[in-house]
C-alpha positions as CSV (number, residue, x, y, z in Angstrom):
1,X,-12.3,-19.0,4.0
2,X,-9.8,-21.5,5.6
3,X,-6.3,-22.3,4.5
4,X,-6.9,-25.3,2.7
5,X,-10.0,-24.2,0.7
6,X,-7.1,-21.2,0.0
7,X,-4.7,-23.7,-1.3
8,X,-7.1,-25.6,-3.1
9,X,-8.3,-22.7,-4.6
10,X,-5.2,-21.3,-5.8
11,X,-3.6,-24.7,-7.1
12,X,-6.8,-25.4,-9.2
13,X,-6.4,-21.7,-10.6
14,X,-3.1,-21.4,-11.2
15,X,-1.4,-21.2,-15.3
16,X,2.0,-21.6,-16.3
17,X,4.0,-21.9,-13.5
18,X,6.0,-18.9,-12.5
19,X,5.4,-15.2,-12.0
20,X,6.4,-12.7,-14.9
21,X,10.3,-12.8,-14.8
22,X,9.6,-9.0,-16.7
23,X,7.5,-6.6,-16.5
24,X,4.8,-6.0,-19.4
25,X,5.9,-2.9,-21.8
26,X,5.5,0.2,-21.6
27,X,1.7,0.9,-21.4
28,X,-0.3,2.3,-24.3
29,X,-1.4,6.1,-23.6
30,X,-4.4,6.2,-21.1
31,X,-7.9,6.5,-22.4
32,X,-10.0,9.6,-21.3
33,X,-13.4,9.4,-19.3
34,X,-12.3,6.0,-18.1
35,X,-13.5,5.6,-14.4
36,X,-11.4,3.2,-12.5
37,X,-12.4,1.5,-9.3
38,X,-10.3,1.8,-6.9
39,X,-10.6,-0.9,-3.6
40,X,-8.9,0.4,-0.4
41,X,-8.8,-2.6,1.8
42,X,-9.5,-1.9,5.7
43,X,-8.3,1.7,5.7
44,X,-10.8,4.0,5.7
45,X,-8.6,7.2,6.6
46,X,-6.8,6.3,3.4
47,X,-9.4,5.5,0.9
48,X,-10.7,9.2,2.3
49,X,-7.5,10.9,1.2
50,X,-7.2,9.2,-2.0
51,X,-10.8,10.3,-2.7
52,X,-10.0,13.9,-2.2
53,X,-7.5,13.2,-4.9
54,X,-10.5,12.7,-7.4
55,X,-10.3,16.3,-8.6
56,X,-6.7,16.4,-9.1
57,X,-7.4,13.1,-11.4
58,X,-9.4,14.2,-13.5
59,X,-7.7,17.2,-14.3
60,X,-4.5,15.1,-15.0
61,X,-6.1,12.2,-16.7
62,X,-9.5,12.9,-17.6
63,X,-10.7,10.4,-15.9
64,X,-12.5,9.2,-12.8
65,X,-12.2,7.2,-9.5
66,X,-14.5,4.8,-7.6
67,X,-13.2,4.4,-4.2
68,X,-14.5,2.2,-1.7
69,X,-13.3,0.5,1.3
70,X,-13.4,-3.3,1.3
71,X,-13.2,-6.0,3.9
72,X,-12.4,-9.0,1.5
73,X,-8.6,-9.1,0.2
74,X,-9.2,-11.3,-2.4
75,X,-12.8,-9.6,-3.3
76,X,-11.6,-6.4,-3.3
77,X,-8.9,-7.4,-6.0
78,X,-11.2,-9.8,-8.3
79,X,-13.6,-6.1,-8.3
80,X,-11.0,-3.4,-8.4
81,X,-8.7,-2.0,-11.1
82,X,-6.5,-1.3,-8.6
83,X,-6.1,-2.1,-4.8
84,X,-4.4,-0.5,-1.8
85,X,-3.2,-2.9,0.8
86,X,-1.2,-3.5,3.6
87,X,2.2,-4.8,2.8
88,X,2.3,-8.0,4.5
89,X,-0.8,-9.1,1.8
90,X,1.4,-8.7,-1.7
91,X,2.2,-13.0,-0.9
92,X,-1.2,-13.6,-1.1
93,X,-2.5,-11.5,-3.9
94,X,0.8,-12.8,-5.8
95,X,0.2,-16.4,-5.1
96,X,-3.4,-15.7,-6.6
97,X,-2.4,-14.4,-9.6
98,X,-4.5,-11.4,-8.4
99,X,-2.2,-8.7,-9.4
100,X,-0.2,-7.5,-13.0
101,X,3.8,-6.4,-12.4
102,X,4.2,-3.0,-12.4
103,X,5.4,-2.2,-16.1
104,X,9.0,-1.1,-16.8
105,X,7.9,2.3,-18.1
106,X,6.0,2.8,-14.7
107,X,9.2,2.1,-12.7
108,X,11.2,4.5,-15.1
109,X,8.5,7.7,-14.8
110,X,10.0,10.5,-13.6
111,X,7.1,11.5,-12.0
112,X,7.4,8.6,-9.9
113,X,11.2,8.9,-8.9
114,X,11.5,5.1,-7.2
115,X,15.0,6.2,-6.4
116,X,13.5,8.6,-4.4
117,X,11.9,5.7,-2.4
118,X,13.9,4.5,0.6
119,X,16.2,1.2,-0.1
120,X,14.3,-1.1,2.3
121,X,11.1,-0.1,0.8
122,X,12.2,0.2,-2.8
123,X,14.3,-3.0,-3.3
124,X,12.3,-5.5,-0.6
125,X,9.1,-4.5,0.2
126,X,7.5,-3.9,-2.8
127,X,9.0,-6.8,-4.5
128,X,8.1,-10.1,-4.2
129,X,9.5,-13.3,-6.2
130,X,12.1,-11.0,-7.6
131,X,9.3,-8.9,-9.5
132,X,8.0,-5.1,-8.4
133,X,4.9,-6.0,-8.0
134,X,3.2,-2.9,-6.2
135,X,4.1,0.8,-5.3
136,X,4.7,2.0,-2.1
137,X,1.8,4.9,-0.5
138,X,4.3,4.6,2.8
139,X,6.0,2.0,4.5
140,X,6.1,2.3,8.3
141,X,8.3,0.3,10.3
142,X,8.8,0.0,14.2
143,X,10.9,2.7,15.9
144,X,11.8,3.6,19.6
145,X,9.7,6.2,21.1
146,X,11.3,7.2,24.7
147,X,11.2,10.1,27.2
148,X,14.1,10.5,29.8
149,X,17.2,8.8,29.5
150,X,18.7,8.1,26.7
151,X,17.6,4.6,25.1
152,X,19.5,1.3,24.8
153,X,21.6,0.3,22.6
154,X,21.3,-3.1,22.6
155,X,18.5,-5.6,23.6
156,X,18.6,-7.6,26.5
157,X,16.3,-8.6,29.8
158,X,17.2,-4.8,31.6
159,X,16.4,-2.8,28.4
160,X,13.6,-1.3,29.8
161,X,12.1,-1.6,26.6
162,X,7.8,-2.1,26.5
163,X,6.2,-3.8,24.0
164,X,3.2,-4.1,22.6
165,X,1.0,-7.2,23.8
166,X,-2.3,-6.6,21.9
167,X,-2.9,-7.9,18.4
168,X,-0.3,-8.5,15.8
169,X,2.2,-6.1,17.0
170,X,3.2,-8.6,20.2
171,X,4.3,-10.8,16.8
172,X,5.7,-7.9,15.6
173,X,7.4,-6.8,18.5
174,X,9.1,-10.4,19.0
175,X,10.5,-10.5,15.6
176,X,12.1,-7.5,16.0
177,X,14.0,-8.5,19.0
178,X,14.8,-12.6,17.4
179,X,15.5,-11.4,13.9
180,X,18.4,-9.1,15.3
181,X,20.0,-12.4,17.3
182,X,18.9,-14.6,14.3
183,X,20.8,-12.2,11.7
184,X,23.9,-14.2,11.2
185,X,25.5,-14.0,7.9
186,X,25.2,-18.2,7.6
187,X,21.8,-18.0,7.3
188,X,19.0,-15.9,4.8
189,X,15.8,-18.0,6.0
190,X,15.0,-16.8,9.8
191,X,11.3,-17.6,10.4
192,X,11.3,-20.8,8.6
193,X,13.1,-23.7,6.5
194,X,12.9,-22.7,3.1
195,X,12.9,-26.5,2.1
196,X,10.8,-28.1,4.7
197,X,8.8,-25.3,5.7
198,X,9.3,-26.5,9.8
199,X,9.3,-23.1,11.6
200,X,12.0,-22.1,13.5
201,X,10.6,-20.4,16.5
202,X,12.1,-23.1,18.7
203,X,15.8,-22.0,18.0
204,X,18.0,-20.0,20.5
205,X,17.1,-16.6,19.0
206,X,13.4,-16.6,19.6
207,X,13.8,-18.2,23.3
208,X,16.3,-15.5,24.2
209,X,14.0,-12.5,22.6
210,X,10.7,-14.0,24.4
211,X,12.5,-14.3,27.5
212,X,14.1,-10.8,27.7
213,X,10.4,-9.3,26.4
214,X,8.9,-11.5,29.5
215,X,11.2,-10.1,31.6
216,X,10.6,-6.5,30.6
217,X,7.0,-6.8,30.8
218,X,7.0,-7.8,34.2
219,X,9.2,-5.0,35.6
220,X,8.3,-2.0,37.0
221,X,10.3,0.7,36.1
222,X,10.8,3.8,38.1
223,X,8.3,6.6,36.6
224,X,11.5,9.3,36.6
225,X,13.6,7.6,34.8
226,X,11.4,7.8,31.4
227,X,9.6,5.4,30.0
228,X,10.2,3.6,26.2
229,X,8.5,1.4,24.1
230,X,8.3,0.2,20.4
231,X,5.9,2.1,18.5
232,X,4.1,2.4,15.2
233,X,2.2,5.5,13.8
234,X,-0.6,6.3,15.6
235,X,-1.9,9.4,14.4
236,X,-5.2,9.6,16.5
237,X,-4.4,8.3,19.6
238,X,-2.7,8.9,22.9
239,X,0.5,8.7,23.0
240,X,0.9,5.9,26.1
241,X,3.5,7.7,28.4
242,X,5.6,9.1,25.7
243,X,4.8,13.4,26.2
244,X,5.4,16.5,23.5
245,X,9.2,16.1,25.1
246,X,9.6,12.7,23.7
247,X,12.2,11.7,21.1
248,X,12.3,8.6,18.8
249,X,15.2,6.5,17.4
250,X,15.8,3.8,16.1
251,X,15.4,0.5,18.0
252,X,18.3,-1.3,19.6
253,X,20.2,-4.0,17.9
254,X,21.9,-7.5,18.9
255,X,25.3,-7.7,20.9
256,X,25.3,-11.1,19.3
257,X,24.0,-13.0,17.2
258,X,23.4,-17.1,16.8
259,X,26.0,-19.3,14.7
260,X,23.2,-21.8,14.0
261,X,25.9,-23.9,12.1
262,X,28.5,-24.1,14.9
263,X,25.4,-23.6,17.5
264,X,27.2,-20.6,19.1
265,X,27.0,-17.1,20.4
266,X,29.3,-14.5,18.5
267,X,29.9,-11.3,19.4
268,X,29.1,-8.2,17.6
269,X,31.8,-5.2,16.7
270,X,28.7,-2.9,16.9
271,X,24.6,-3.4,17.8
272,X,23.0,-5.7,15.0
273,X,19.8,-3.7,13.8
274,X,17.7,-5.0,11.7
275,X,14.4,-3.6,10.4
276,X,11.4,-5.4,10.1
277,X,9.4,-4.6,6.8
278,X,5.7,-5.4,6.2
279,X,4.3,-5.2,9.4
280,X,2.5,-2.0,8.2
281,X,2.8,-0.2,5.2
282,X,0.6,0.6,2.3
283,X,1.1,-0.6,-1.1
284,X,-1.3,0.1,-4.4
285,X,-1.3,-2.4,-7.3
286,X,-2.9,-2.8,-10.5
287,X,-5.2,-6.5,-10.5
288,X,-5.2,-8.7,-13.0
289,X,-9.0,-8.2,-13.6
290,X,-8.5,-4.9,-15.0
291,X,-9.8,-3.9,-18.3
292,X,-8.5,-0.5,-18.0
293,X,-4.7,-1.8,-17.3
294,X,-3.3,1.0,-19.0
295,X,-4.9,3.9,-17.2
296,X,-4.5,1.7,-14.2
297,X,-0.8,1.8,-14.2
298,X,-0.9,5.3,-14.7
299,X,-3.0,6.0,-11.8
300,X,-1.0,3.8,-9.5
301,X,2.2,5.7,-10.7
302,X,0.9,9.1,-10.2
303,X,-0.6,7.6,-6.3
304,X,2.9,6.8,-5.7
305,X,4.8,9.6,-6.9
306,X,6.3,12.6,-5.8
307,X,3.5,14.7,-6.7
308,X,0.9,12.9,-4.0
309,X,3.8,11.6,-1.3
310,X,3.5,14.2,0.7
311,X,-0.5,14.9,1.1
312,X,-0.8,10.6,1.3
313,X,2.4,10.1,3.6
314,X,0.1,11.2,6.6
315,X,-3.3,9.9,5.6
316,X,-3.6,6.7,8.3
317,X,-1.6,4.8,10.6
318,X,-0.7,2.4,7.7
319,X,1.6,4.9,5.9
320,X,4.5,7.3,6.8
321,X,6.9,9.2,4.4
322,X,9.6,6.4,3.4
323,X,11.0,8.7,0.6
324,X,14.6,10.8,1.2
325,X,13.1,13.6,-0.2
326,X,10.1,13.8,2.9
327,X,13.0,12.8,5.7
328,X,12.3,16.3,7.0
329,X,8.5,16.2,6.8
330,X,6.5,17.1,9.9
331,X,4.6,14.0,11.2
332,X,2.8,14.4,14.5
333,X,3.2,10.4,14.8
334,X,1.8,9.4,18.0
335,X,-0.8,12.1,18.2
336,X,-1.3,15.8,18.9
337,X,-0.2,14.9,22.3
338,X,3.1,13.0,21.0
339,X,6.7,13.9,19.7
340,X,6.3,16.7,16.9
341,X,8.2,17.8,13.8
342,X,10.3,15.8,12.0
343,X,11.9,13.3,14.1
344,X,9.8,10.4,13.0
345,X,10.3,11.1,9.2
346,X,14.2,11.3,9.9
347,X,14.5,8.1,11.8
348,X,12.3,5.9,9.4
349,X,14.3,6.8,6.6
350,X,17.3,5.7,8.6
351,X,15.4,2.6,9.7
352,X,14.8,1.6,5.9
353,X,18.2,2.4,4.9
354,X,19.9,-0.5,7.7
355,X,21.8,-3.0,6.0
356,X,19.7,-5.9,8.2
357,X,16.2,-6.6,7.2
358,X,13.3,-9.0,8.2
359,X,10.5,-9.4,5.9
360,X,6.7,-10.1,7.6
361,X,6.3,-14.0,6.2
362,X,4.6,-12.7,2.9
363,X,2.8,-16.0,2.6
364,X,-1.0,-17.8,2.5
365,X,-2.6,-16.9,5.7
366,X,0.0,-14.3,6.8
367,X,-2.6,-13.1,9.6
368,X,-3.2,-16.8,11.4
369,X,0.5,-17.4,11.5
370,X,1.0,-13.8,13.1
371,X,-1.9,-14.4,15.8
372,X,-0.5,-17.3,16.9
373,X,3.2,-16.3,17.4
374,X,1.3,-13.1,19.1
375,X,-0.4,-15.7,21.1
376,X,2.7,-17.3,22.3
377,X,4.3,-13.5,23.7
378,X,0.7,-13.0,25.5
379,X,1.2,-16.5,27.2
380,X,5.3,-15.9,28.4
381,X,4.2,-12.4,28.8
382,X,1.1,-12.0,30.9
383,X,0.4,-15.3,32.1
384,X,4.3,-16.4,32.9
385,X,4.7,-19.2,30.8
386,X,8.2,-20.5,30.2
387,X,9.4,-18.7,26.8
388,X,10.6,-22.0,25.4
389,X,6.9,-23.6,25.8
390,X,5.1,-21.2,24.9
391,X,7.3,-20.9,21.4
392,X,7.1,-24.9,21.0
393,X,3.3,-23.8,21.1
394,X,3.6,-21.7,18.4
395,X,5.6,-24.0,16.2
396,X,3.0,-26.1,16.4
397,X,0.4,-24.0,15.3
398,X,2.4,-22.8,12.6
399,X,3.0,-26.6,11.4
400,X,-0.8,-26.9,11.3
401,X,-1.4,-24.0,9.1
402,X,0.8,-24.6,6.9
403,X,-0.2,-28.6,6.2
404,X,-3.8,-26.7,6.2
405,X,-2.7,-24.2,3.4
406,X,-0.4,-26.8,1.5
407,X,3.1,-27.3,2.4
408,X,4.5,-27.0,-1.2
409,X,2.2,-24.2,-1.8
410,X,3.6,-22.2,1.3
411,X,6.8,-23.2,0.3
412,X,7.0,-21.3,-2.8
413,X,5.4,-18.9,-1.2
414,X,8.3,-18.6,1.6
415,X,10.5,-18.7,-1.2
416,X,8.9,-16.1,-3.4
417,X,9.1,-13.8,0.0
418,X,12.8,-14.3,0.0
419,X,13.1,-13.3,-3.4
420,X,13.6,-16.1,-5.3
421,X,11.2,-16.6,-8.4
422,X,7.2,-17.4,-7.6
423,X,6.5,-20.8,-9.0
424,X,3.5,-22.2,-9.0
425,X,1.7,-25.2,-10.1
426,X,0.6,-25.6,-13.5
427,X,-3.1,-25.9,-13.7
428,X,-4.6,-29.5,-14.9
């Protein structure tokens, strides 16, 4: 489906404008025998865990699950009771009216413990328009796997740092360096304008991370002194340099960061770190198509809590253990052949605890917006275009998807992702 049949879709669809500003009450008590469906969206590994949950479900609830993997986001929510997806997809389901706010006796269970969740996670990722809108299964973010000397502190064109150039992560792994030189206290929106939705990929912070990745990519380092790269979990494969020996830390921050008011460079006391949320991540939900909302809630409450964090935390490369109380829990993160023991677990939860955050643009499309800003670091990367150009590129693309979705549309969508209330058209 293309942006614009998207936008149309939504805007003829849409009722009183505005998501819930409060959750629902406190649900009624479950009914027995009730079997849910349960839609796992392009995770196989996970929807396999959470079906070997279906025993300890029914001796909780009485109840039964129907777990299936789907391809379709929106499908998958219009035929679930509840959905697992990745993180970077709760703008769309949101803007779709596809998903209920979790209720505020859900958010208050014990059982879950959300205080147990990290801050990051808790207060940002699973929130959207101001409104918990999901639970967290895990909520991986990028962190610095190395071997050999000890890793930077800051970015800059000798970090030494690889990144990823395949697929969404070259986005990814650009956003991590720009939102660090972007993360001046004058300004909340980095990745657009929140009123005229123009991108701003063209500023200084972008062209200075795109030219230092560039510059990284096409050095080659000496093989004994170590090798480090940004990294995500990746449970089943090889670990791409990093041996058993490797460590992990967190990635290194800005030595400055862009005044775009007074268009100048300041200087940092300290490295700027900033984390970048939603670019993986697992969150389940309850849809709005539900007829069992009530034992929906519960099951998405007893998914996310305590009791099930551990065995789940583990399950795919879409999830990690982004609660304090798992911080020490043995994660074999880049493979049997990778860093083991708890390392990963300790620096995630550091990671989500940073004071600096960058959200994944939460909005219509998310995954055509991403693919073109990953086409742009392929282009300065590989093929040695200048950084600049090869941005302006992107910014272009990015105006065209967004006219295609609906500039207003994305705009509240933007917003919504910054945490401002979701409001959306009234319907005709």
């Amino acid at each position: 489906m293309t942006l614009a049949a998207i936008g149309v879709a939504l805007a003829a669809s849409l009722g009183c404008p505005g998501a819930p500003t409060k959750p629902d009450a406190s649900p009624e008590p479950a009914a027995a025998s009730v079997t849910l469906r349960v839609a796992v969206v392009n995770d196989a590994p996970l929807a396999q865990a959470i079906e070997r949950l279906r025993g300890e479900w029914r001796a909780a609830s009485g109840g039964e699950l129907d777990v299936f993997v789907a391809q379709d986001l929106t499908q998958a929510a219009a035929g679930s009771d509840v959905v697992v997806f990745a993180s970077r997809y709760l703008g769309e389901l949101c803007c779709a009216r596809l998903l209920r706010p979790i209720r505020a006796g859900v958010l208050e269970s014990e059982d879950l413990a959300l205080h147990d969740v990290a801050p990051l996670a808790r207060q940002h990722e699973i929130r959207y328009g101001g409104v918990t809108m999901a639970l967290p299964l895990g909520c991986p973010t990028p962190l610095l796997a190395y071997a050999g000397e000890a890793p930077p502190d800051m970015w800059g064109p000798q970090d030494g740092v690889a990144s990823p150039l395949e697929g969404p992560q070259a986005a990814y792994a650009l956003l991590v360096r720009a939102a660090c030189y972007a993360s001046h206290p004058s300004r909340e929106a980095m990745l657009f304008d929140p009123d005229s939705m123009a991108p701003r990929l063209t500023e200084q912070p972008f062209v200075r991370a795109l030219e230092e990745l560039a510059s990284v990519a096409g050095q080659k380092k000496d093989p004994a002194a170590g090798a480090s790269r940004v990294a995500w979990p990746d449970r089943t494969s090889k670990p791409g340099g990093i041996g058993r020996e490797g460590e992990v830390s967190l990635l290194p921050g800005a030595g400055a960061v862009y005044n775009a008011i007074s268009d100048a460079w300041e200087a940092t006391e300290s490295p700027r770190r900033v984390t970048l949320l939603a670019s993986s991540g697992r969150l389940a939900g309850v849809t709005a198509a539900s007829r069992n909302a009530a034992s929906a809630f519960r099951l998405v409450e007893w998914l996310a809590g305590r009791e099930n964090a551990r065995q789940l935390a583990t399950a795919s490369p879409g999830v990690a253990a982004s609660r304090t109380s798992l911080r020490r829990l043995s994660d074999p993160w880049l493979g049997p052949d990778g860093p083991s023991g708890s390392a990963f677990s300790s620096e995630l939860n550091d990671a989500l605890a940073q004071p600096g955050y960058v959200t994944t643009p939460r909005i219509i499309g998310v995954d055509r917006y991403l693919e073109a800003l990953a086409a742009a670091v392929r282009s300065a990367a590989r093929d040695g275009a200048p950084p600049a150009q090869a941005l302006q590129d992107a910014a272009a693309a990015w105006e065209a998807l967004t006219e295609e979705a609906g500039r207003d549309l994305q705009r509240r969508a933007y917003r919504a992702d910054l945490g401002q209330p979701l409001l959306l058209p009234k319907q005709d």
